[in-house]
Structures are given as C-alpha cells and as structure tokens.
C-alpha positions as CSV (number, residue, x, y, z in Angstrom):
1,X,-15.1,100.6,-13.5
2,X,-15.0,97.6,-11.6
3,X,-12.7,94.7,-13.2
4,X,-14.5,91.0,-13.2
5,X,-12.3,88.5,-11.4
6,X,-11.6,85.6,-14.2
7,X,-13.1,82.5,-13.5
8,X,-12.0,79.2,-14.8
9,X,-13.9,77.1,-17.1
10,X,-16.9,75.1,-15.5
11,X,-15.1,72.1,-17.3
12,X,-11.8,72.6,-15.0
13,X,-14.3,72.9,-11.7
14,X,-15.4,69.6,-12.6
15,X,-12.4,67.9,-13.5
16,X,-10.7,69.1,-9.9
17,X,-14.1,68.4,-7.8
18,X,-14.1,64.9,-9.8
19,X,-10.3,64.5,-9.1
20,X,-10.7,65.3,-4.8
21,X,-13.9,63.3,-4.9
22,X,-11.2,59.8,-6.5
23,X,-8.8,60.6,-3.8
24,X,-11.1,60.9,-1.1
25,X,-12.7,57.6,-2.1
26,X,-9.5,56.0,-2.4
27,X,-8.1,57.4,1.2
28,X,-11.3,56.0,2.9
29,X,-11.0,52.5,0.7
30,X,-7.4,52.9,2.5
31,X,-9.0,53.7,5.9
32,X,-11.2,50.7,6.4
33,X,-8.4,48.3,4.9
34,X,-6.1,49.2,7.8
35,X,-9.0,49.5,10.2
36,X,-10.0,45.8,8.9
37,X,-6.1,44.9,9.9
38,X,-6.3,46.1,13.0
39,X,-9.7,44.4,14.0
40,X,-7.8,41.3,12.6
41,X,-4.7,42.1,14.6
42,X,-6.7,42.7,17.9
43,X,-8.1,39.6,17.6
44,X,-5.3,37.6,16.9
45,X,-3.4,39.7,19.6
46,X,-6.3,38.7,21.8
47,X,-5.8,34.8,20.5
48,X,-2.3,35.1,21.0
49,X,-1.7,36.6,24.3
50,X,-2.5,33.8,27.1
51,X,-4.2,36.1,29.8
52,X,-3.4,35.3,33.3
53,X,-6.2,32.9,35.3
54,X,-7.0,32.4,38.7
55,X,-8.5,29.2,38.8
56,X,-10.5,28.7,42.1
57,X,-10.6,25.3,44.1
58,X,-13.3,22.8,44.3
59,X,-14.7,19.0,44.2
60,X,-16.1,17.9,41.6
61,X,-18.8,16.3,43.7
62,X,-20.0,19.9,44.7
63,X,-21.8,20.8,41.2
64,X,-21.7,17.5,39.1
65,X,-22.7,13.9,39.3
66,X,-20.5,11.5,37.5
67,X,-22.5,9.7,35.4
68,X,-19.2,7.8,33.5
69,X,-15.6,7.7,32.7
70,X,-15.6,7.9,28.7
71,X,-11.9,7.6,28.2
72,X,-8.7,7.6,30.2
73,X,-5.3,8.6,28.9
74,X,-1.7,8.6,30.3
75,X,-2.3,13.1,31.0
76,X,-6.2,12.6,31.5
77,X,-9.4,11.9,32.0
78,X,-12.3,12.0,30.2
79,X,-16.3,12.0,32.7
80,X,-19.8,12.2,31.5
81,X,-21.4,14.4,34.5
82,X,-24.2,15.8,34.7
83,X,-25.1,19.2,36.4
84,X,-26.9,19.8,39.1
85,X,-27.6,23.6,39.4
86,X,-28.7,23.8,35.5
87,X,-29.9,20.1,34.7
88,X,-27.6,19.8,31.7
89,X,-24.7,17.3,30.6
90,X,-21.5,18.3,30.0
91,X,-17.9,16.3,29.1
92,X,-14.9,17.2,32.5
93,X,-11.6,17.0,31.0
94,X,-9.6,16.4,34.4
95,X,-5.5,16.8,33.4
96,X,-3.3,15.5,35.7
97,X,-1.5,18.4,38.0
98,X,1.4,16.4,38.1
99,X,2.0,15.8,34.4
100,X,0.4,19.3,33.1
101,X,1.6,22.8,34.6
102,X,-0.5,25.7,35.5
103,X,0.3,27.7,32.4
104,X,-0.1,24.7,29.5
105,X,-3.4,24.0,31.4
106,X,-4.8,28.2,30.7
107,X,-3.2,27.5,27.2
108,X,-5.4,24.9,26.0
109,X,-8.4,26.0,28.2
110,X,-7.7,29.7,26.3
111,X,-7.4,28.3,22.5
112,X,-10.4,25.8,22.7
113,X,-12.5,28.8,24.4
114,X,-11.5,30.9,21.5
115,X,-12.0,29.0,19.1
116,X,-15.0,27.4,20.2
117,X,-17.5,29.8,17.7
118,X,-16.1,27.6,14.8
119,X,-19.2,24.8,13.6
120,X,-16.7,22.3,13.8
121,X,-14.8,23.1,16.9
122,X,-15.8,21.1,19.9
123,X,-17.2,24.1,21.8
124,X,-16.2,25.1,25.3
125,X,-17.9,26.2,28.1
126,X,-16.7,29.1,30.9
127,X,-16.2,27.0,33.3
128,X,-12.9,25.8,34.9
129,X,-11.8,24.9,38.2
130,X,-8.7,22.8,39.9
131,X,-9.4,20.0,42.6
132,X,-6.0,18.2,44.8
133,X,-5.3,15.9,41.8
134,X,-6.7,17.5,38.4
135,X,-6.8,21.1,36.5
136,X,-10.8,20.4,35.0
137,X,-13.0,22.6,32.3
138,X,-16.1,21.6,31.1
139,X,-16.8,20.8,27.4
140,X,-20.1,19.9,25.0
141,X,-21.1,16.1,24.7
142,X,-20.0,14.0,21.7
143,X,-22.9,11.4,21.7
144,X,-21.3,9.0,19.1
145,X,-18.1,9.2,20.1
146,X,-14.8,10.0,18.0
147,X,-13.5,8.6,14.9
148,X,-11.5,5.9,16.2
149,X,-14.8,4.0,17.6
150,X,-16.5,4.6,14.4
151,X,-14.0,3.7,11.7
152,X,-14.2,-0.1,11.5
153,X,-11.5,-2.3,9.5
154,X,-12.4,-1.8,6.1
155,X,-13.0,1.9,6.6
156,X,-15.6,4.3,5.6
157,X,-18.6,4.9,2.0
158,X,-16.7,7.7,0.5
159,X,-19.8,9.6,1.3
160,X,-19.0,9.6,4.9
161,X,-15.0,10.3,4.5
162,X,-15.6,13.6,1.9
163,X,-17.8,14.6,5.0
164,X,-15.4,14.7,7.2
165,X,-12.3,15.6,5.2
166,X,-15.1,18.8,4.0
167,X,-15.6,19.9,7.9
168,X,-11.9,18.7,9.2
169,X,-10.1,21.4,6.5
170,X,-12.5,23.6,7.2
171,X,-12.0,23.4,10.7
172,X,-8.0,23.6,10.5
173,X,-8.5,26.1,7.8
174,X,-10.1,28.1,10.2
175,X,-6.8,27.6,13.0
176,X,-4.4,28.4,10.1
177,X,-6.0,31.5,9.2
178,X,-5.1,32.4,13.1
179,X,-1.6,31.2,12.9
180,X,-2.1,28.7,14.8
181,X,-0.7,24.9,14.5
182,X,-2.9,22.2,16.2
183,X,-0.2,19.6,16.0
184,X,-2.0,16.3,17.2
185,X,-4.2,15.1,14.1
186,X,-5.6,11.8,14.9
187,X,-8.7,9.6,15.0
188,X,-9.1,10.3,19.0
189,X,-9.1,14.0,18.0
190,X,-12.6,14.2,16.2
191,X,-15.4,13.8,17.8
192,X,-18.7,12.4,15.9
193,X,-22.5,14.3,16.6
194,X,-24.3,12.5,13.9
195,X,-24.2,8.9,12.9
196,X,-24.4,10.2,9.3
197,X,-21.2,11.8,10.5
198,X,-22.7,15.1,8.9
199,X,-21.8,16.8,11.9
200,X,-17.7,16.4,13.8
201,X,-16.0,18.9,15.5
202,X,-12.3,19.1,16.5
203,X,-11.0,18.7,20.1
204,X,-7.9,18.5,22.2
205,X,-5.9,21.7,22.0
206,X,-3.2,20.5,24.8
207,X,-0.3,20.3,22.1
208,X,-1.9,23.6,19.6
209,X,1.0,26.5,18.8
210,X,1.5,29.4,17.1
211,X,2.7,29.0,13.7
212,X,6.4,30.2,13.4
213,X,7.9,30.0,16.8
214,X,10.4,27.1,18.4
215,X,8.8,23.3,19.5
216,X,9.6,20.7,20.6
217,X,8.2,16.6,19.3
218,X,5.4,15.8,20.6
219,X,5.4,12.4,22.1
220,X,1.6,12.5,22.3
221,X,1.4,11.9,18.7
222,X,1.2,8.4,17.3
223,X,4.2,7.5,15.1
224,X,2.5,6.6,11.9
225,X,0.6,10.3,11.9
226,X,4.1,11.8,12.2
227,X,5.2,13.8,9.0
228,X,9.0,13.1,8.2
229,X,10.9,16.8,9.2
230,X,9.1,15.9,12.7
231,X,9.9,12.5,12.7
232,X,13.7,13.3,12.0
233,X,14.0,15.3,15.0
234,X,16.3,14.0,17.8
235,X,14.9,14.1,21.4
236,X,15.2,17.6,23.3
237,X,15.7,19.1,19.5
238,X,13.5,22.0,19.0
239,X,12.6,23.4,15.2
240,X,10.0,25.9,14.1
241,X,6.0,25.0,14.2
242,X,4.5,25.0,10.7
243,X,0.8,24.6,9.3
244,X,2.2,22.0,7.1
245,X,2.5,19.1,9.5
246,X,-1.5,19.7,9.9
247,X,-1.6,18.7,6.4
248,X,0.2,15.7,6.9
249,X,-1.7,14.2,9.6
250,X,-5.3,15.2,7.8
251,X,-4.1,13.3,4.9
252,X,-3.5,10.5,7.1
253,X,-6.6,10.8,8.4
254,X,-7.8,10.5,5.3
255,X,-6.4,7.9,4.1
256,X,-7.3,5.9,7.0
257,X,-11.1,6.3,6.8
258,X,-10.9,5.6,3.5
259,X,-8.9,2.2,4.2
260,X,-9.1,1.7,7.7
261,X,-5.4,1.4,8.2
262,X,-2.6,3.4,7.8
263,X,-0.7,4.4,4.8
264,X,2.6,2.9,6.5
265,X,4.0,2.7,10.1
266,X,6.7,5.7,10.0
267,X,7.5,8.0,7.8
268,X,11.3,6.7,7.2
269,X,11.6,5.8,3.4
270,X,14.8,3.9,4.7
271,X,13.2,1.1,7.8
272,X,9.8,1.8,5.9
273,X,9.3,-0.2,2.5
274,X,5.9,1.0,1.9
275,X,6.8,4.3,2.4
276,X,9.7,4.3,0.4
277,X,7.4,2.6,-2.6
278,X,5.4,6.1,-2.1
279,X,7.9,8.2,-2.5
280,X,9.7,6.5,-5.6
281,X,6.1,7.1,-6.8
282,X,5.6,11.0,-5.2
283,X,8.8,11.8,-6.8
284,X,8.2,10.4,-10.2
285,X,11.0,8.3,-10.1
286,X,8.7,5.2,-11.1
287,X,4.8,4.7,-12.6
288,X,4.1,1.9,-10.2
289,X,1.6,2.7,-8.3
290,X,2.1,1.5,-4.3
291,X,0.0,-2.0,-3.5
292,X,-2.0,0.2,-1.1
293,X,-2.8,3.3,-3.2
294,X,-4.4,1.2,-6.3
295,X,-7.8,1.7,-4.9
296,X,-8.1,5.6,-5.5
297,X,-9.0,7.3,-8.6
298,X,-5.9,9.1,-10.3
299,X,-7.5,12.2,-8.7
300,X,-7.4,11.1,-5.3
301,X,-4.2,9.9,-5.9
302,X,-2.8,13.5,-7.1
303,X,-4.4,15.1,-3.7
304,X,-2.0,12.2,-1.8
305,X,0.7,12.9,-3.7
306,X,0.7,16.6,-2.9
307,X,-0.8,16.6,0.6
308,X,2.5,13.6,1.3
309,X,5.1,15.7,-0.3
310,X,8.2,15.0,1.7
311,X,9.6,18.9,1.6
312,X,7.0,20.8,3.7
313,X,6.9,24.0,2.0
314,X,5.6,22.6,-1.0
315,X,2.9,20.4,0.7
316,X,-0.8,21.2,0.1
317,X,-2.9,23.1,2.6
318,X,-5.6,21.8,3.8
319,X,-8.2,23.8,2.3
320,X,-7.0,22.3,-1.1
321,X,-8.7,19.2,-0.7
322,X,-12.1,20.9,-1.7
323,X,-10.9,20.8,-5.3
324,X,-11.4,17.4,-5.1
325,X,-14.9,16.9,-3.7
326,X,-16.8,16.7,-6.8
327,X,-14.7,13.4,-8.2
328,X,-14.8,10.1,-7.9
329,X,-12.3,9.2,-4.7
330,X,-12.5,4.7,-5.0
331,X,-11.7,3.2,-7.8
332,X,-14.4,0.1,-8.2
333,X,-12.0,-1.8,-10.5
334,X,-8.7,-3.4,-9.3
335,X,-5.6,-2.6,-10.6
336,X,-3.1,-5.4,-11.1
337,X,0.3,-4.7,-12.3
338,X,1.5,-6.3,-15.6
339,X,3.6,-8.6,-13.6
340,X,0.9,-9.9,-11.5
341,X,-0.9,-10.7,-14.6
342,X,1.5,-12.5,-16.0
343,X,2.1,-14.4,-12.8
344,X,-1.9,-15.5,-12.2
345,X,-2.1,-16.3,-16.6
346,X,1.2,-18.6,-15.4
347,X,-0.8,-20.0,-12.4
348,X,-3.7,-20.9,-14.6
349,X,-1.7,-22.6,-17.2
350,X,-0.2,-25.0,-14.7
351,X,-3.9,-25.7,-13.0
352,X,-4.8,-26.4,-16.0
353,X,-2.3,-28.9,-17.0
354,X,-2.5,-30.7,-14.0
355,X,-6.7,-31.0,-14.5
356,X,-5.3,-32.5,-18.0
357,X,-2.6,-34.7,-17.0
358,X,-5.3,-36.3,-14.2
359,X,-7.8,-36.2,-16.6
360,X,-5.4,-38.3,-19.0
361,X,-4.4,-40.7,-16.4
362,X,-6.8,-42.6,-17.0
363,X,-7.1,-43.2,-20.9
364,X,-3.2,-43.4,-20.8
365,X,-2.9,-46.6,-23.3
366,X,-5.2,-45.0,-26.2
367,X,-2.5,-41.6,-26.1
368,X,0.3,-44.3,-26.4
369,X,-1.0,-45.9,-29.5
370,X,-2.0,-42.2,-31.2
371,X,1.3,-40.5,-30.4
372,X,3.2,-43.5,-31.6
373,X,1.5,-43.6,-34.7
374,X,2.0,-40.3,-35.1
375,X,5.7,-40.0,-33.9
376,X,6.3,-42.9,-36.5
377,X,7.1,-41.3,-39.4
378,X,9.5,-38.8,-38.0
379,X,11.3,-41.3,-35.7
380,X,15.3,-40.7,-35.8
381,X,17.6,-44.0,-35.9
382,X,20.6,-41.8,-34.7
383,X,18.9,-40.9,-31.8
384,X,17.8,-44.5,-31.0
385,X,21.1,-45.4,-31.4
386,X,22.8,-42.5,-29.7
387,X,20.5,-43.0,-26.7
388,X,21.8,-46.7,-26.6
389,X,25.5,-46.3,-26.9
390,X,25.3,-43.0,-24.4
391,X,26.3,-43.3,-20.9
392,X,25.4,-40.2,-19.8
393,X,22.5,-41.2,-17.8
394,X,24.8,-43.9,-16.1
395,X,26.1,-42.4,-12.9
396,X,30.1,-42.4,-12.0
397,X,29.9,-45.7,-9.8
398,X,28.4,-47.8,-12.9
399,X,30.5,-46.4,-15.6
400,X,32.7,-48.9,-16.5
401,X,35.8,-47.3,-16.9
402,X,35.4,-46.0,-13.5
403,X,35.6,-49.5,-11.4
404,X,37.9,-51.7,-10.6
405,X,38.6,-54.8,-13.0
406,X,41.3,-56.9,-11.4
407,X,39.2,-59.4,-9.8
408,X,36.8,-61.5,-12.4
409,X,34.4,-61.7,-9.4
410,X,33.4,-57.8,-10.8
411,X,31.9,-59.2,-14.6
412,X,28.8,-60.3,-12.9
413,X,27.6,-56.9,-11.3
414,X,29.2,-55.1,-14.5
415,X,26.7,-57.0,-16.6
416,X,23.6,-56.3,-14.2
417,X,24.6,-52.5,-14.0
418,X,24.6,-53.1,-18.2
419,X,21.0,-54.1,-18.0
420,X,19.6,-52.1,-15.2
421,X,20.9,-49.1,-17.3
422,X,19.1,-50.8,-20.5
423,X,16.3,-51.7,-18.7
424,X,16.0,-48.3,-17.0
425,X,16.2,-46.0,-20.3
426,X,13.2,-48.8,-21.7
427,X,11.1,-47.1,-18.5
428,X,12.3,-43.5,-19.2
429,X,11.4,-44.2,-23.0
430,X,8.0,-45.0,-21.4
431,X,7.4,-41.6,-19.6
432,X,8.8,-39.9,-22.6
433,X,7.0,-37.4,-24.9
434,X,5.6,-38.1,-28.2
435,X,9.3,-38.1,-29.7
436,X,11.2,-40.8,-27.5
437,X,10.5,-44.3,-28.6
438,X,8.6,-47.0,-26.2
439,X,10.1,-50.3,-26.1
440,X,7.2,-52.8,-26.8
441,X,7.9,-56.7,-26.3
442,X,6.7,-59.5,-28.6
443,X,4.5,-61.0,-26.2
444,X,2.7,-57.4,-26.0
445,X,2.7,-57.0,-29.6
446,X,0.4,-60.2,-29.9
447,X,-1.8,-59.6,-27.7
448,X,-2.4,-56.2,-28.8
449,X,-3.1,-57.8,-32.3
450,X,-5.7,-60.0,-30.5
451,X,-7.4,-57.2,-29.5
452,X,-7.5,-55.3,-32.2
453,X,-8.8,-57.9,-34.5
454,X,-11.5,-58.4,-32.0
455,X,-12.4,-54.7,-32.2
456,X,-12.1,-54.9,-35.5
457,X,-14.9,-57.2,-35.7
458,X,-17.3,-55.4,-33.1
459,X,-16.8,-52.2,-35.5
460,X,-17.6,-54.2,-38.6
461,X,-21.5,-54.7,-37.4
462,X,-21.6,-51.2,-37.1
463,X,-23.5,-49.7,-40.2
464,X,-22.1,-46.0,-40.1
465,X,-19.0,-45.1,-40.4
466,X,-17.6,-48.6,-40.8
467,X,-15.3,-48.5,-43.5
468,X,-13.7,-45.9,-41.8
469,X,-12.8,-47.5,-38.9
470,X,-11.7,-50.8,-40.3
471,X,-9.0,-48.4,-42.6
472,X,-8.4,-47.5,-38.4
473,X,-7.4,-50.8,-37.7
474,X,-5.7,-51.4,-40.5
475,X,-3.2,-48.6,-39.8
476,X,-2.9,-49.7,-36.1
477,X,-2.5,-53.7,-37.0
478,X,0.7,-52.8,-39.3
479,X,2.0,-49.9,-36.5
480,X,1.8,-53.3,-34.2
481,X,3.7,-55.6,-36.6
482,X,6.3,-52.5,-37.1
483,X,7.2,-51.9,-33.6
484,X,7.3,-56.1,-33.4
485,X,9.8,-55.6,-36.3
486,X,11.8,-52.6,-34.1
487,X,11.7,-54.6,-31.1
488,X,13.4,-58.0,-32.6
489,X,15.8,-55.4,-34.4
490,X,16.4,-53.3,-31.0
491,X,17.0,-56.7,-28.8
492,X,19.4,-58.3,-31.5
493,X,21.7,-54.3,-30.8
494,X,21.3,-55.1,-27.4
495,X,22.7,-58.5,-27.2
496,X,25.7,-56.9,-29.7
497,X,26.2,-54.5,-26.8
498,X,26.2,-56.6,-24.1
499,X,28.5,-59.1,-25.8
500,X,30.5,-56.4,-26.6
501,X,30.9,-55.3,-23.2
502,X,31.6,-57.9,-21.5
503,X,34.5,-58.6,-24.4
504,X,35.9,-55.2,-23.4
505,X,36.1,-55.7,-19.7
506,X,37.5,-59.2,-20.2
C-alpha cells in the first residue's frame, strides 16, 4: 500500500508564495534605491572630480572676429565675437594668465560646462583655448545685459523681481542639490535674455566650491553682499564653505531689485547703524520696523527676516522663497512710526499758528479791544501791583542796591533806569496775552471815544441789527472810560514809586 505524502493546506501555499512575493518586491524597491544613489553619486563624482585638460594654443583672430568688448574687470575680459567657421555669435571670456592659474581656469570652465543643462544657467559651449596673455572659453550671448544695467534707482514692478527671485533659487537650488557653493551672488552675475526679464540665467563660476570643504574670502565679492560669518573672517583665514552664504547674497539681491539699493553697506551691526536697526528687529528685541524695510508686506518682511538671520545654520534656503510667491511683496501704504506722527501733527500746529499770527497782524487793534474787554472782569490787582513793585525783570547793573551811591551825580541815571524799567514793562504789557494789562494813556482814551461815538452813529442808520450794536458801543465807551480811570489810578502808583525811590537812595 502506497502511503500519500501529506500536503499542507492550499491556504499555507498561499500565505508563503504571498510572503516571498513582499520580500522580493521590497529587495528590488531596495535595489533601484541604491542603484538611484549610485547614478547620483557618479554624477556628482563626475561634478566633483576636475578632470585634467590640455588646452591647445591659438589667436583669437584665427576663428573669431571681435565685434566688441562688453565688459572689462580687474581678472577679465568680456568680447562679443562672432564665428567665422559656423556663422554664429558667441560671448569669449579671456582670464588673465597672470592673475588666474591653470587649474582655477579648468575649474570654472568644468562647473559652468556641467552645469550648463540647467534653464537658468548661462550655458557653455566646448570650446576653450589659451592665447600668450589669456586662458578663453566660449559662452551663449546675453542680449540685454545683466542686472546691474537693468535695475535703475528706484528698482524693479514686483512682477519683474518674483521673476527673478523664482528662476535665481531655482537656479542655486539646482547647485545646492550638487553640493556646490557659488559664492559671488551679485547684480553682475545674472545675465537678462528677455526684457520682460522672463528669462536670466546665472554666470561666473570662477569663485564656485564644494559645499563643506576649507576657503578662503573672496575679495571678488562686493562688501555690502557679504554675509557676516564671511565678513568676520581675518585675511589669509580660511573656514568651511556653506550653501548658506548663497542665501544671503540672493536676499540681497532681492532686496535690491525691489529698492534699488542695498539693505546696508556691511554687515557689522557695530560700524553699521542700519544694520544693527535690522537685527534689533530680526532678533525680536524691538517692534520697530527699520526706515528701509517699511515698504514690504509683513510677509515679505518674515522671508527677510529668515533669509538675514545672522547664525547661518538657521538661515533660509533658497528654495524657501517660493512660499512666498503668491503674496503681496510692496506695501502701497506708508508706514510712519508713532513718533513721526506726532512730530508732522507738531509741525502743522506751528504752520498753522504762524498763518494765524500773520493773518492777525493786521486787525491787531480790534483783538486788543475784545481781549481787554474780556480779560476785564478777571483782572488781578495783586498782580498789577506785584508786577510794579518786582524787579526781577531789572537786570543786576540797574538794580538799585547793586550801584554805587556816594556821589549825588548817580540820582539822575537811577531815575531814568526807574522809568526805562516802567516804561519797558508798559511795552511788555503790550505784547502780553489776554491776561497782562495794557497801559492806555488819556490822550488815547479820548480819541478812542471819538471814534467810537462816530461809529456809533454810522451803525445807528443801519436798520438790522441796530440795537444790538449800539448795546456794542455802549459796553466799549464805559471799557474806555474804565481803563481812563486805571490809567490816572496807575500813574498816581507810579509817581508814589518814583518819589519813593529817589527818597530811598537819598
């Protein structure tokens, strides 16, 4: 009898054939992930390792026609040429041999070759060459220029700047995601294709590193675009590359084709006021906002605020600025600080009491006559007599006490002093305000009578409003005959005084 060999259940088959079919899956997912790194590695092995060039001799006259010299720096120069064996137009970038070694030359011929399959990359061509004076490669043609020559003095629409932050991070995104540093973010550096400015690419890769590794300062830099770890460094002082320095100098960038100027001129929150404002206001250590930051939204303002961090390893990336494309970057109203406020309502109030005093000038005798009338009633006889019997508005040489009485010859100029000082607080009572008392003289007092009964007259022909205006000058004919009254009473204290006086320094 032949014995049957027991067979597991179909449902354990299926849970082990299930089972090696997850692992299988899971060691290919495995597979392709490390194949993936090493296609990444490769090719940042290949960006990485500076191949050895032999770079053969000729003149520049021999293929290409100079058509121009678009820019000149202190390491090199910049020529429109065209051609000749293909018909087309190409940028030479001639570097100095002198200035610019063999191996720095390869370097940025190598990383501006490899990189040049970026949009927004200034692309390179295979084709380089060394002449007696200059290590040349050839380059695409920026018809419009770069940024510098296209950002005027009020700066840029915001249009045109998210543009070109939106292609810029994506461009040094791009480098980052390579580990590698381009170090020299300015205006020179980005070349326009479009006048829309739709289209820029990046250029100039003389100064670009790998992230991580020892550097020293570029001098090539301007100082203003310098973040603050690389502007502490001492000269000959070397310190590790980071991708965080490119953040810095986009946001300046930024910042200056939104303005048109920069932020501040260094980075030194101790020689720099402006910058120091910022970082009072980056650190939270104060709500005012910096004079030169009040014309961005609070959302633009946040991306500043982290993009300018002063410690670099909590700056933004780059990339990070395309949270911020969909808001509103200028603010169309103008902040102005409380103080300022205060100071133009203050500025105002003075304008416009100087348009009332001139204004007033003129109809100077009618304000007498109301604010006397007025100030009647409440018109203080110790403070008349105070102000007569004080001599605090007489100076030490005409106090009394204070000169010399031996001679008699002295009474004479004592008295005159007397009544210059008399005579002089009768003019001050004249400039006074509604409270001081104006010293009127009988003769004045008449006259004023005169004229007010004549008035009086003219108003009484008048058929409205007439009894009105005769109670009028009623109430001014007895405020006359009162200050008569005051001024007979006031010259009778003075002639007490004076005969007083001049008994005391007999």
């Amino acid at each position: 009898m032949v014995k049957m060999k027991n067979k597991p259940p179909t449902s354990t088959i299926m849970k082990l054939s299930e089972s090696k079919s997850d692992t299988s899956i899971i060691a290919n997912l495995y597979k392709s992930i490390n194949n993936s790194y090493r296609r990444l590695s490769n090719t940042s092995n290949v960006l990485h390792r500076i191949p050895e060039m032999e770079i053969p001799n000729m003149a520049i006259a021999d293929e290409y026609d100079i058509e121009k010299m678009i820019a000149e720096g202190c390491f090199a120069k910049i020529y429109l040429a065209h051609h000749r064996p293909t018909g087309t137009t190409v940028v030479l970038k001639a570097i100095h041999t002198e200035l610019t070694s063999l191996k720095e030359f390869v370097r940025e011929f190598h990383y501006n070759y490899q990189l040049s399959h970026h949009p927004n990359i200034l692309s390179c061509y295979q084709v380089k060459f060394q002449t007696k004076e200059y290590y040349v490669y050839a380059q695409e043609h920026a018809p419009f220029g770069d940024l510098a020559a296209n950002v005027g003095a009020s700066g840029l629409p915001e249009s045109s700047c998210k543009k070109i932050a939106e292609q810029l991070s994506s461009a040094l995104g791009f480098m980052h995601l390579k580990g590698l540093v381009h170090r020299d973010l300015k205006l020179e550096n980005v070349l326009v294709f479009t006048p829309d400015f739709s289209r820029i690419k990046l250029c100039d890769f003389g100064t670009t590193t790998r992230e991580g590794v020892l550097v020293s300062k570029n001098n090539k830099t301007w100082t203003a675009f310098l973040p603050p770890e690389v502007l502490e460094v001492v000269k000959n002082e070397r310190f590790i590359c980071k991708a965080s320095s490119d953040s810095w100098q986009f946001g300046i960038v930024l910042y200056v084709c939104l303005t048109g100027a920069t932020p501040w001129k260094s980075a030194d929150w101790v020689r720099d006021a402006k910058y120091a404002a910022f970082m009072k206001y980056q650190k939270r250590e104060t709500t005012k906002i910096p004079e030169n930051f009040r014309r961005f939204t609070p959302r633009l303002l946040r991306a500043f605020r982290r993009i300018f961090d002063h410690r670099d390893e909590d700056r933004a990336k780059v990339t990070d600025i395309m949270k911020y494309m969909k808001n509103r970057w200028m603010d169309g109203k103008i902040t102005v600080s409380k103080s300022a406020s205060n100071i133009a309502s203050v500025g105002q109030q003075q304008q416009y009491q100087q348009q009332h005093h001139q204004h007033t000038n003129s109809d100077q005798d009618s304000v007498k006559y109301i604010n006397h009338r007025e100030s009647r009633n409440s018109f203080d006889g110790k403070l008349r007599a105070r102000r007569m019997t004080s001599v605090g508005a007489l100076t030490p040489d005409s106090v009394p006490g204070s000169i010399n009485l031996a001679g008699t010859d002295h009474q004479d100029a004592i008295r005159s002093k007397v009544w210059d000082w008399l005579e002089s607080n009768d003019l001050s009572a004249m400039s006074g305000s509604a409270d001081d008392l104006t010293f009127w003289s009988t003769k004045d007092t008449k006259t004023l009578q005169l004229q007010q009964q004549h008035h009086q007259q003219q108003q009484r022909r008048q058929s409205m409003g007439g009894h009105q205006l005769h109670q009028h000058q009623q109430d001014l004919i007895s405020f006359s005959e009162t200050h008569s009254t005051m001024s007979t009473s006031i010259l009778r204290e003075t002639r007490t005084i004076t005969s007083s006086g001049a008994k005391m320094f007999k």
